[in-house]
Backbone as JSON Lines, residues from 0, in Angstrom:
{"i":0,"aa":"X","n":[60.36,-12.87,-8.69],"ca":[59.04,-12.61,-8.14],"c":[59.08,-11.49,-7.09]}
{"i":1,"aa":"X","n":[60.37,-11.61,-6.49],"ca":[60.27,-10.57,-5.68],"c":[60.27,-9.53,-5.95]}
{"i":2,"aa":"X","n":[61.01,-8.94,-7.01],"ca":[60.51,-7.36,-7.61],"c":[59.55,-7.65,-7.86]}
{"i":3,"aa":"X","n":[58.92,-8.4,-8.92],"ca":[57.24,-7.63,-9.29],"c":[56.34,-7.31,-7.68]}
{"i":4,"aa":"X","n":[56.58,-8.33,-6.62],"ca":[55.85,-7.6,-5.44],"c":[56.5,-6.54,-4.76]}
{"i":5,"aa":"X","n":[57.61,-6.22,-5.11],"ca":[58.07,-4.78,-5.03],"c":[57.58,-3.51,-5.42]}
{"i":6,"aa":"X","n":[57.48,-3.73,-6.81],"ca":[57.01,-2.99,-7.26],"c":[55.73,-2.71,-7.41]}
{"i":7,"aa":"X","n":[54.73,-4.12,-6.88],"ca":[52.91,-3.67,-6.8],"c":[53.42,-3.14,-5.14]}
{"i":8,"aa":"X","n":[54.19,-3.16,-4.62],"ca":[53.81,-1.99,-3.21],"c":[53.99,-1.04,-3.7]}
{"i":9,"aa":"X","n":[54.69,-0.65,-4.27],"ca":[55.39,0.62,-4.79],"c":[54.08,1.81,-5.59]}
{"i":10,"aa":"X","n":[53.5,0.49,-5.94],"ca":[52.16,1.13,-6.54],"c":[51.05,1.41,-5.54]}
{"i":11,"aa":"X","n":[51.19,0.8,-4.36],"ca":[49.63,0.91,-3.26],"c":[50.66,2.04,-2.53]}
{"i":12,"aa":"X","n":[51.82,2.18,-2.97],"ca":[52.47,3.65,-1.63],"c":[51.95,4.78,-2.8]}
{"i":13,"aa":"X","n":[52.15,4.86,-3.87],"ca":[51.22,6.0,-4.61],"c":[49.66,6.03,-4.64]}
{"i":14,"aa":"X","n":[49.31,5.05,-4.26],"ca":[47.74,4.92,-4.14],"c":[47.61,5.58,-2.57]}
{"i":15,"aa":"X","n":[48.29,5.12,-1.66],"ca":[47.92,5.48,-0.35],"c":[48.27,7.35,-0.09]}
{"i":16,"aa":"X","n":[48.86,7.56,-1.05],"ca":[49.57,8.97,-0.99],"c":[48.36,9.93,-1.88]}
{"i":17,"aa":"X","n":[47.94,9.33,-2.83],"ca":[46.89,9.89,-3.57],"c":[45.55,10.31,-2.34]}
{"i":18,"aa":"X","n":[45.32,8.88,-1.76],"ca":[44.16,9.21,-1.3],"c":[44.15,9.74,0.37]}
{"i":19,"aa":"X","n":[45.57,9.95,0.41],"ca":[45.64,10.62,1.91],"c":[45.14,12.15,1.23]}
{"i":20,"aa":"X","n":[46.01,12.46,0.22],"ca":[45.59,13.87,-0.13],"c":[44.23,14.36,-0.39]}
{"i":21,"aa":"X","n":[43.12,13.05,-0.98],"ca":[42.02,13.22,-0.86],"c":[41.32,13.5,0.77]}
{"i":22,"aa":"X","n":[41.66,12.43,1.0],"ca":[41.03,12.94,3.03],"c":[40.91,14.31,3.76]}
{"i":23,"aa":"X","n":[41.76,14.6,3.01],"ca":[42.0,16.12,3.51],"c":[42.3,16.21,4.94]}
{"i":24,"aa":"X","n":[43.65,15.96,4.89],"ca":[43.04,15.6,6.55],"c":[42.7,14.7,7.51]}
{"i":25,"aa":"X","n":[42.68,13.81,6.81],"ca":[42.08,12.79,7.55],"c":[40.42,13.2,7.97]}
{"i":26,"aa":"X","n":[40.02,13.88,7.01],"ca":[38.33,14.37,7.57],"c":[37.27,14.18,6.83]}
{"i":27,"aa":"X","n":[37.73,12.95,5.71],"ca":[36.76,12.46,4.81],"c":[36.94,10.84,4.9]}
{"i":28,"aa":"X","n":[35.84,10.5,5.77],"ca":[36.17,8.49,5.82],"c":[36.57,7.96,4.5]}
{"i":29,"aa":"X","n":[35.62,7.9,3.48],"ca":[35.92,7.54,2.7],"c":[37.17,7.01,1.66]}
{"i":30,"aa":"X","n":[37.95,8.71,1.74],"ca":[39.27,8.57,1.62],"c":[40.34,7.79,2.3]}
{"i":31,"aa":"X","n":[40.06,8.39,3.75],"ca":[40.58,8.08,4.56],"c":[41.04,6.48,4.87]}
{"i":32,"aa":"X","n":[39.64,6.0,4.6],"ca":[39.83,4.54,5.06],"c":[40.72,3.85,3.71]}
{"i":33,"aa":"X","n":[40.26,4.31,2.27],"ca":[41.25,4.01,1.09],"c":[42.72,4.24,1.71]}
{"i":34,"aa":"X","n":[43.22,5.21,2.17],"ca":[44.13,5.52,2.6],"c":[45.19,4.64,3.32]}
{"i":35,"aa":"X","n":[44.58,4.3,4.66],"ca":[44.59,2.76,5.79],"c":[45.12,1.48,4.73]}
{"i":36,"aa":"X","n":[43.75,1.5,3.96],"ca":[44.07,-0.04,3.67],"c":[45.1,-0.02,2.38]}
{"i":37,"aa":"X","n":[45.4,0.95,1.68],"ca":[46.28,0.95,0.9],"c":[47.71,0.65,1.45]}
{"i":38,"aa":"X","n":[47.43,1.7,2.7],"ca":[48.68,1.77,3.73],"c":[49.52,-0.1,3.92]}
{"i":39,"aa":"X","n":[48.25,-0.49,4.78],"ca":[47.93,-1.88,4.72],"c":[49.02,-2.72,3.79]}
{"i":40,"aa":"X","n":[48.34,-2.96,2.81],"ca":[48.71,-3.42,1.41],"c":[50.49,-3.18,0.94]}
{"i":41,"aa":"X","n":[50.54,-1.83,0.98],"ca":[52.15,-1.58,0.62],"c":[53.15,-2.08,1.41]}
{"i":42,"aa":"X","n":[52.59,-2.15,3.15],"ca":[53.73,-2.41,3.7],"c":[53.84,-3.61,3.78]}
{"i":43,"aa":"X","n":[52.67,-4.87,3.61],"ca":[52.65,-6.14,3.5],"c":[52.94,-6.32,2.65]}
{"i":44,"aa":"X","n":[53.04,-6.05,1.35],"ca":[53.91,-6.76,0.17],"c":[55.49,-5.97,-0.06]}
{"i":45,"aa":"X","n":[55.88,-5.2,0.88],"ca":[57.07,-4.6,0.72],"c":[57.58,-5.44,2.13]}
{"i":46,"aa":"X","n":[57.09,-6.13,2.98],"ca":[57.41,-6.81,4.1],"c":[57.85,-8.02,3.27]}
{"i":47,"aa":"X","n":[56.78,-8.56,2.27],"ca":[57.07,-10.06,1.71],"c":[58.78,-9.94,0.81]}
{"i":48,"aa":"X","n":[58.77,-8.6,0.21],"ca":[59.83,-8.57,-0.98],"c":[60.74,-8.4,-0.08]}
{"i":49,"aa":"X","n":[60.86,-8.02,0.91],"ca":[62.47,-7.92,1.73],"c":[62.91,-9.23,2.24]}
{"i":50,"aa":"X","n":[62.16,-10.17,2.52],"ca":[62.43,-11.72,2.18],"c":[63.4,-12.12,1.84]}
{"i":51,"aa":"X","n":[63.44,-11.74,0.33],"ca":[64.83,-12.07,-0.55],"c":[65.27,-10.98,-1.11]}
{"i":52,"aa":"X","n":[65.08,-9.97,-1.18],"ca":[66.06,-8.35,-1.17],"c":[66.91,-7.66,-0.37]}
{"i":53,"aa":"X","n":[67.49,-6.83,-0.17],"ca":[68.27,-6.56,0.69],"c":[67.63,-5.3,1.47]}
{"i":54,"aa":"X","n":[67.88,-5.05,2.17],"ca":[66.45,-3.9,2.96],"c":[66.52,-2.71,2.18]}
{"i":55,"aa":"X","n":[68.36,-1.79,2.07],"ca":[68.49,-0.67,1.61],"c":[68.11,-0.7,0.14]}
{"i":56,"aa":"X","n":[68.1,-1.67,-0.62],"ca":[67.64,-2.0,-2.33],"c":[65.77,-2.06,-2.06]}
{"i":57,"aa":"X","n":[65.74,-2.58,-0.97],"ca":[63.89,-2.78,-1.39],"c":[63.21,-1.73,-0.65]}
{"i":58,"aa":"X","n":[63.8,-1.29,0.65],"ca":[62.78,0.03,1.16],"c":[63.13,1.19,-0.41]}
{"i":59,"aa":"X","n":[64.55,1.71,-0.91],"ca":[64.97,2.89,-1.47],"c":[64.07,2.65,-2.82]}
{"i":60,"aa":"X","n":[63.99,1.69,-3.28],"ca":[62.72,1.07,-4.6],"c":[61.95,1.47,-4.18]}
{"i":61,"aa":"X","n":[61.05,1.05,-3.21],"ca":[59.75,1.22,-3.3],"c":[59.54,2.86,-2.47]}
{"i":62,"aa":"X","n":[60.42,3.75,-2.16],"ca":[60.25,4.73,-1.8],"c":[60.05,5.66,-3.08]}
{"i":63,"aa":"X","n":[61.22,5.14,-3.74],"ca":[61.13,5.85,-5.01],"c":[59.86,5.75,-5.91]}
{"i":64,"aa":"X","n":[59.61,4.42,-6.3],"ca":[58.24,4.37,-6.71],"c":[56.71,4.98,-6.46]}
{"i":65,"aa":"X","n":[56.82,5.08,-4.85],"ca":[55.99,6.13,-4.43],"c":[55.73,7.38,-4.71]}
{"i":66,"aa":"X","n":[57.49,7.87,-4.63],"ca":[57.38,9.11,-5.2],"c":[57.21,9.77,-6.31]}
{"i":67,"aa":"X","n":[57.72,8.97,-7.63],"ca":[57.54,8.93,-8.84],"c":[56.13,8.69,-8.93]}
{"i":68,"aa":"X","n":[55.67,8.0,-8.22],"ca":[53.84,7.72,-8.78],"c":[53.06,8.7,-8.35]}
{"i":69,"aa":"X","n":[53.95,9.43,-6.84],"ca":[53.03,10.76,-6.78],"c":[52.92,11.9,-7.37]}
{"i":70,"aa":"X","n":[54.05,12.29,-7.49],"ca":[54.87,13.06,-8.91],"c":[54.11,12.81,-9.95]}
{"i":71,"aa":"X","n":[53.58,11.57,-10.94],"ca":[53.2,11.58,-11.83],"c":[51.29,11.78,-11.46]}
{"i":72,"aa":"X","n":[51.27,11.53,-10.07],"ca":[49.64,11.38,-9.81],"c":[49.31,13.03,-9.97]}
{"i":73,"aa":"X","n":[50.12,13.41,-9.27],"ca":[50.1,14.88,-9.02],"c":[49.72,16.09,-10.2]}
{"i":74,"aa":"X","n":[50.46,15.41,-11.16],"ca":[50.49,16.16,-12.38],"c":[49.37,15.86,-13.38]}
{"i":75,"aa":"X","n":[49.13,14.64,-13.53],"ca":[47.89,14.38,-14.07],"c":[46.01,14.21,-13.77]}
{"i":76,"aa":"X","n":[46.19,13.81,-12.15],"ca":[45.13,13.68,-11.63],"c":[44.91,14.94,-11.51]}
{"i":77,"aa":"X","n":[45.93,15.91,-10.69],"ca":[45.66,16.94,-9.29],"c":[45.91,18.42,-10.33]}
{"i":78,"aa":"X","n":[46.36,17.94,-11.51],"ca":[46.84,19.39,-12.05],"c":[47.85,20.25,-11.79]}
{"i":79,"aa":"X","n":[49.05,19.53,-10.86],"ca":[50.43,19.91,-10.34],"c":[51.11,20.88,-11.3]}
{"i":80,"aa":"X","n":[52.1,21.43,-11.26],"ca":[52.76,22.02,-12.51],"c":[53.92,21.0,-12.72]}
{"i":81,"aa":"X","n":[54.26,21.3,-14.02],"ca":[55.64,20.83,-14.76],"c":[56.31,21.53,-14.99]}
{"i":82,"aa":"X","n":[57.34,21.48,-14.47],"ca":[58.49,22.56,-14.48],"c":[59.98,21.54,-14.82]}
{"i":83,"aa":"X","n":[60.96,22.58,-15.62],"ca":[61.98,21.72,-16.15],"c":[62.62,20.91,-14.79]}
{"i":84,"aa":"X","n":[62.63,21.53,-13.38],"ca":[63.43,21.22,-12.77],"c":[63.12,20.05,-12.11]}
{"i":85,"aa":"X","n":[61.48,20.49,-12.16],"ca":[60.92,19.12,-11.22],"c":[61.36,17.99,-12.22]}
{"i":86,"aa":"X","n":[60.72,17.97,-13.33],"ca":[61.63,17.03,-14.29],"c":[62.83,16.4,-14.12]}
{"i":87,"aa":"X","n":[63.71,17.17,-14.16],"ca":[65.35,16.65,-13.67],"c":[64.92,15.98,-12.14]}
{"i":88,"aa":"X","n":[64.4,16.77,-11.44],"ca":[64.81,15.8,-10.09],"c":[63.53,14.15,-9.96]}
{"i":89,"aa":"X","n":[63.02,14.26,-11.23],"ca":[62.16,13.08,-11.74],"c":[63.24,12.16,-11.76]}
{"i":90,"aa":"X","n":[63.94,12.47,-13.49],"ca":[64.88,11.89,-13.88],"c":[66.16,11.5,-13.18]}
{"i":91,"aa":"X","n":[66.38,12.08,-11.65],"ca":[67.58,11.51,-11.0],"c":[66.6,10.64,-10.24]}
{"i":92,"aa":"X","n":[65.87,10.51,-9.95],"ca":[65.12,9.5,-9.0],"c":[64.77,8.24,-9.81]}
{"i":93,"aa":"X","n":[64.86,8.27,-11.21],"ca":[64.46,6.84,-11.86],"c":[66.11,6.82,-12.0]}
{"i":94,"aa":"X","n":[66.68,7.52,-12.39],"ca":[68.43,6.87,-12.7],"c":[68.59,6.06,-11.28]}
{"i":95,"aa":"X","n":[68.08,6.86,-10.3],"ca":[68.66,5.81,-8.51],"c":[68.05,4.59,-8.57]}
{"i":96,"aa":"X","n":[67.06,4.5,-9.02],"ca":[66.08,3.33,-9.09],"c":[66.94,2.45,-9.67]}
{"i":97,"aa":"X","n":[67.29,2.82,-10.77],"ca":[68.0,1.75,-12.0],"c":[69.09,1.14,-11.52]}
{"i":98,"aa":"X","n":[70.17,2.24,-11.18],"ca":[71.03,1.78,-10.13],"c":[71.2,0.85,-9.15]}
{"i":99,"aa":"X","n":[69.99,1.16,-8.0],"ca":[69.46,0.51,-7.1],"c":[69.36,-1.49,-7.53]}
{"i":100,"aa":"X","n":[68.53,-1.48,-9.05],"ca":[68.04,-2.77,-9.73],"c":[69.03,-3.3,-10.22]}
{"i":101,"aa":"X","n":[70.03,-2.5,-11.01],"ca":[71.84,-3.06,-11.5],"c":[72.28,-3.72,-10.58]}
{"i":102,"aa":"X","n":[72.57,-2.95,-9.46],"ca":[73.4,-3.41,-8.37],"c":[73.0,-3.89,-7.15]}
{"i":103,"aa":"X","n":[72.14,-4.62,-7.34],"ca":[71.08,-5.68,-6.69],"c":[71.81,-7.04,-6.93]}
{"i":104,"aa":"X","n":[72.55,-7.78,-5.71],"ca":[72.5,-8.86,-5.83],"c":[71.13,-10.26,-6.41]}
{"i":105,"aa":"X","n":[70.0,-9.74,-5.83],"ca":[69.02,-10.45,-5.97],"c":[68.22,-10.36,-6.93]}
């Protein structure tokens, strides 16, 4: 149980990253406040999963997840480019992940 609430933070740290970029700034409430409470959300269910995870396995997860979800937000929402390289440094960030989940006592 504790990964799957790992991994729904992992998903409100790409949500909170999405809509900081919307704020612009911090100069659109709207966003902004999405922003907060997403904020909110990730670090309380990444607070619950370190419970029974080990800190360096559950912060480096759900960092990664963030980033991968912005990475992928980026490119599809925002119109980012795709480039081979960004790719590769995609693909070493899910190999760490995997790693990270192998060699997880918990």
């Amino acid at each position: 149980m504790a990964w799957m609430i790992l991994i729904t933070a992992g998903v409100f740290e790409t949500v909170w990253a999405y809509y900081m970029k919307l704020s612009d700034g911090f100069t659109k409430p709207g966003p902004t406040v999405a922003t907060f409470a997403a904020m909110a959300v990730s670090i309380a269910l990444l607070g619950i999963a370190m419970k029974s995870l080990p800190l360096g396995t559950a912060y480096t997860v759900w960092t990664g997840i963030g980033a991968l979800g912005a990475f992928v937000v980026g490119i599809v929402v925002l119109g980012e480019a795709v480039t081979a390289l960004r790719l590769a440094a995609a693909a070493l960030i899910i190999a760490g992940l995997v790693l990270m989940k192998i060699s997880s006592p918990a």
